[in-house]
C-alpha positions, 0 to 999 in steps of 0.5 A: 826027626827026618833024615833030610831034618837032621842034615840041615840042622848039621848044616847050619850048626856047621854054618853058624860056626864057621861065621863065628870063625870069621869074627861075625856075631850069630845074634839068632837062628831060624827066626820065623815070621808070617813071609818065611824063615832066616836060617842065621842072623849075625852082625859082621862090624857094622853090617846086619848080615842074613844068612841062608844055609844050603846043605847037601849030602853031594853034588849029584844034584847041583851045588848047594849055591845053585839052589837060591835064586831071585826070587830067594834072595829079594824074599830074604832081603825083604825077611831081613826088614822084618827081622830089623822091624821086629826088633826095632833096629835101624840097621842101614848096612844089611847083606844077604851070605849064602853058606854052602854045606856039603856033608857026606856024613863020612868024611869032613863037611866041605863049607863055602861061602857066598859074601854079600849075594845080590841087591846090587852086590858088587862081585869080588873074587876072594880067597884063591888057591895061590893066596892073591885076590883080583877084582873083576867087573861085569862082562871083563874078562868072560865073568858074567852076572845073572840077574840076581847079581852073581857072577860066574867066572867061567869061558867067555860067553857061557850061557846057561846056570851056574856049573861048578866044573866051569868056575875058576880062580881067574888071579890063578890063569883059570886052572884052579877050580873053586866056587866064586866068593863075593862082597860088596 
């Protein structure tokens, strides 16, 4: 198995324990059908979450989060149906989490995760440093949110992709650096 093979399974062995860690109920893995693959499917309460796992060895090229857009988040979206229409599951409440893995194979793997990304996902800043939570809106208090429905906190008026270095923990004054979580 390739190297590049070996690290996205570590990623997703990672993922689907850290879900677990959470109280989420990992029902499968790397399902397949004609449009395209499910890293994780699990069931949070009542919600059918699909979840799609980005690992990397660094951040020499972006963050892992950087790497599903649009048009990867309407595809899953559209693979969790499939997955519901294959099993012949109504599941109503469905999101879409995005699990972050940075392993450097040296040190402990570094795992984040993105709650509810996109469809009309409201963004929620969870989980800060100094232990508080603070909702934020679009365009209030310079947040922004790209057309897939992520918000980026960062300066007022920044443009461009996403960029690590730029997201802050708005409830800690901006000072504490950390990727944005969301939910609906």
């Amino acid at each position: 198995m390739k190297s590049k093979d070996l690290l996205g399974r570590r990623g997703e062995d990672l993922a689907a324990g850290f879900l677990e860690a959470l109280g989420m109920l990992v029902v499968e893995r790397n399902w397949r059908c004609a449009e395209g693959e499910i890293d994780i499917v699990a069931l949070d309460g009542d919600a059918l979450v699909i979840a799609e796992v980005k690992t990397r060895r660094s951040l020499d090229y972006g963050h892992p989060f950087e790497a599903v857009g649009p048009e990867k988040l309407a595809r899953l979206y559209r693979l969790g149906g499939a997955w519901c229409r294959d099993r012949e599951l109504r599941m109503p409440l469905r999101r879409v989490d995005v699990v972050a893995v940075v392993d450097d194979g040296v040190g402990e793997p570094v795992v984040e995760h993105l709650k509810g990304v996109g469809n009309g996902a409201r963004p929620h800043l969870l989980d800060c440093p100094n232990g508080t939570e603070r909702l934020h809106g679009r365009g209030r208090g310079g947040h922004r949110t790209d057309p897939a429905g992520i918000c980026h906190p960062g300066p007022a008026g920044r443009q461009g992709p996403p960029n690590v270095t730029n997201w802050r923990c708005v409830a800690n004054g901006g000072t504490n650096e950390h990727p944005p979580h969301f939910t609906r």
